[in-house]
C-alpha positions in Angstrom: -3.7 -17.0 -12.3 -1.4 -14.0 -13.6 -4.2 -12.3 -14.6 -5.3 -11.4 -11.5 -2.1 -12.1 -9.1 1.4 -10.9 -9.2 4.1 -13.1 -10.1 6.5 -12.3 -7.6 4.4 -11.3 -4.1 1.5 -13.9 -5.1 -0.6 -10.9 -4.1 -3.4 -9.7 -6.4 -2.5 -7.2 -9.3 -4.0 -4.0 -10.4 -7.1 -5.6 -12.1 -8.1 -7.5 -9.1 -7.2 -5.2 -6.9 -9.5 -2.7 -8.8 -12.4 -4.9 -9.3 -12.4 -5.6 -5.2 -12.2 -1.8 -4.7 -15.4 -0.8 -7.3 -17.6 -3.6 -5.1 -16.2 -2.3 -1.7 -17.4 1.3 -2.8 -20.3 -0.1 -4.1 -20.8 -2.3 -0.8 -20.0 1.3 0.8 -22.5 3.4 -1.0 -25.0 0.9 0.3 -24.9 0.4 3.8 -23.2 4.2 4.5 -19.8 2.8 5.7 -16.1 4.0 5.1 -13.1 2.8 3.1 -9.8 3.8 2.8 -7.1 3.2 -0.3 -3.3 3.4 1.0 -0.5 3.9 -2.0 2.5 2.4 -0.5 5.6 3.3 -2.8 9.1 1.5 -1.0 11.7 4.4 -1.4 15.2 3.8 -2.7 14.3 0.3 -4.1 16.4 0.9 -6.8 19.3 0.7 -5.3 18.7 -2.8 -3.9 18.5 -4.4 -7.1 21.7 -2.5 -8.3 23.5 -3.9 -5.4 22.7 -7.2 -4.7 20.9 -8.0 -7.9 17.0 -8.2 -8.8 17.0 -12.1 -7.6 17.6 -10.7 -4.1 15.5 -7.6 -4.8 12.3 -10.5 -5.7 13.2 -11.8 -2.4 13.4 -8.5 -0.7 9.9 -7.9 -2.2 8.0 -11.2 -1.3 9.5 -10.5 2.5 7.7 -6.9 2.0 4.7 -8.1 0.6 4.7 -10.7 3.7 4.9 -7.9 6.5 1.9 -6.1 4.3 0.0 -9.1 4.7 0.5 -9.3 8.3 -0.8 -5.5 9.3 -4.0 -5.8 7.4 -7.3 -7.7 8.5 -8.5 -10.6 6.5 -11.3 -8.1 5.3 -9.0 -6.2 3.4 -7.2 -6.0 0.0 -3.3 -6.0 -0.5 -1.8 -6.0 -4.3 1.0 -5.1 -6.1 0.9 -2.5 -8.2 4.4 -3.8 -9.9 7.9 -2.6 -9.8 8.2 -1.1 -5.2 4.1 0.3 -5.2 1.7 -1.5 -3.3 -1.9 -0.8 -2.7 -4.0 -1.8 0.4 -7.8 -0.9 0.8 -9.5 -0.9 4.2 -13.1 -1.9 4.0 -15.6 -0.7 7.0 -13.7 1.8 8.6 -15.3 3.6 11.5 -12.9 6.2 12.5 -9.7 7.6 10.8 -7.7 7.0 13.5 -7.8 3.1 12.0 -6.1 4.3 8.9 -3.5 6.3 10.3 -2.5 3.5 13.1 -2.5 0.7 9.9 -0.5 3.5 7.5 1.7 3.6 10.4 2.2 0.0 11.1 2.9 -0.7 7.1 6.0 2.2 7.4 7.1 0.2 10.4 6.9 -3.1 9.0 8.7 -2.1 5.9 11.4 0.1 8.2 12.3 -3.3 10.4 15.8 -4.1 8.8 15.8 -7.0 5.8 18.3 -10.1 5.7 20.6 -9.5 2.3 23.5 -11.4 1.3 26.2 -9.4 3.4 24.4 -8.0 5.7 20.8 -6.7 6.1 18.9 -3.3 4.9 16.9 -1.0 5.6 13.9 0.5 3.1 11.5 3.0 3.9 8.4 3.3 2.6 6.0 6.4 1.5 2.4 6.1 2.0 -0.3 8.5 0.4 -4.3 8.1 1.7 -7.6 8.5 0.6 -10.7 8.0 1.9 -14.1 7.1 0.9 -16.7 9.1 1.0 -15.1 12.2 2.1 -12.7 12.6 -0.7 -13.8 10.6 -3.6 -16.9 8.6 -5.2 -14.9 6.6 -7.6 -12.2 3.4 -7.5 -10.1 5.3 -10.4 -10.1 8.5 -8.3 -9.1 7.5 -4.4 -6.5 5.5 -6.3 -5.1 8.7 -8.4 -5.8 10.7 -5.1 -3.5 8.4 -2.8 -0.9 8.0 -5.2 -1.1 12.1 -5.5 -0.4 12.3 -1.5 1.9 9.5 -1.5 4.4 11.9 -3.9 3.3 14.4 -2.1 4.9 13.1 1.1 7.9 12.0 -0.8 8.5 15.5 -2.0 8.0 17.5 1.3 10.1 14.9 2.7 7.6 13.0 5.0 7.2 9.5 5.0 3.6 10.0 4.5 1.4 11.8 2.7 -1.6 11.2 4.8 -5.4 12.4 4.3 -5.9 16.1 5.7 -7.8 15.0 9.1 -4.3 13.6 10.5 -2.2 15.2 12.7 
């Protein structure tokens, strides 16, 4: 089981994660449809475990990983990377506009404030996008692509650093 899921989220892992990606692209390359990777990277995580602890900070994660789950279809894939990155991919994608509605429904999700003991918080989340075909052929580069545009946001001080197409 932990080689293919993560031990905190119960979401799948990079390895599985990958391995559904390569047979979505090559589902993709088949029947001419689109995907899309989303790098989700939870800002200022950091200082949730060196406030409260990393036993709330697991919590804090699963309760993250739960919203995740609940803005993406059944069809898709949601993993954790490890450490405050996720990864979703979006299988059979007919317009962009899809992307850019679930990107922004993960940044609200995330945003919504989080019970801690104390209080609550509050995390934000940077989210970097690529999409297939337009902007890459293989698993290992939408994923290096999205995680480019996700820092990419986080330096120009966006919470996104969405595909070019998005306004």
């Amino acid at each position: 089981h932990l080689a293919h899921y993560d031990s905190v989220t119960g979401l799948a892992n990079r390895n599985l994660f990958m391995a559904h990606l390569g047979h979505a692209l090559d589902r993709a390359k088949r029947v001419g449809s689109q995907l899309a990777v989303l790098f989700v990277d939870l800002d200022r995580f950091k200082h949730i475990n060196d406030a409260v602890g990393h036993g709330v900070g697991d919590t804090v994660l699963k309760l993250i990983a739960n919203r995740l789950a609940g803005t993406v279809r059944a069809c898709d894939v949601l993993a954790r990377l490890g450490g405050d990155e996720f990864i979703v991919l979006l299988q059979g994608l007919r317009t962009s506009r899809q992307v850019d509605h679930c990107s922004a429904q993960i940044r609200a999700e995330i945003a919504r404030p989080i019970p801690v003991p104390g209080g609550e918080c509050r995390i934000e989340a940077a989210v970097g996008i690529a999409l297939f075909p337009d902007e890459g052929g293989s698993a290992e580069a939408l994923v290096e692509l999205a995680d480019q545009r996700m820092y990419q946001g986080k330096r120009s001080g966006r919470s996104s650093g969405e595909h070019p197409t998005t306004s």
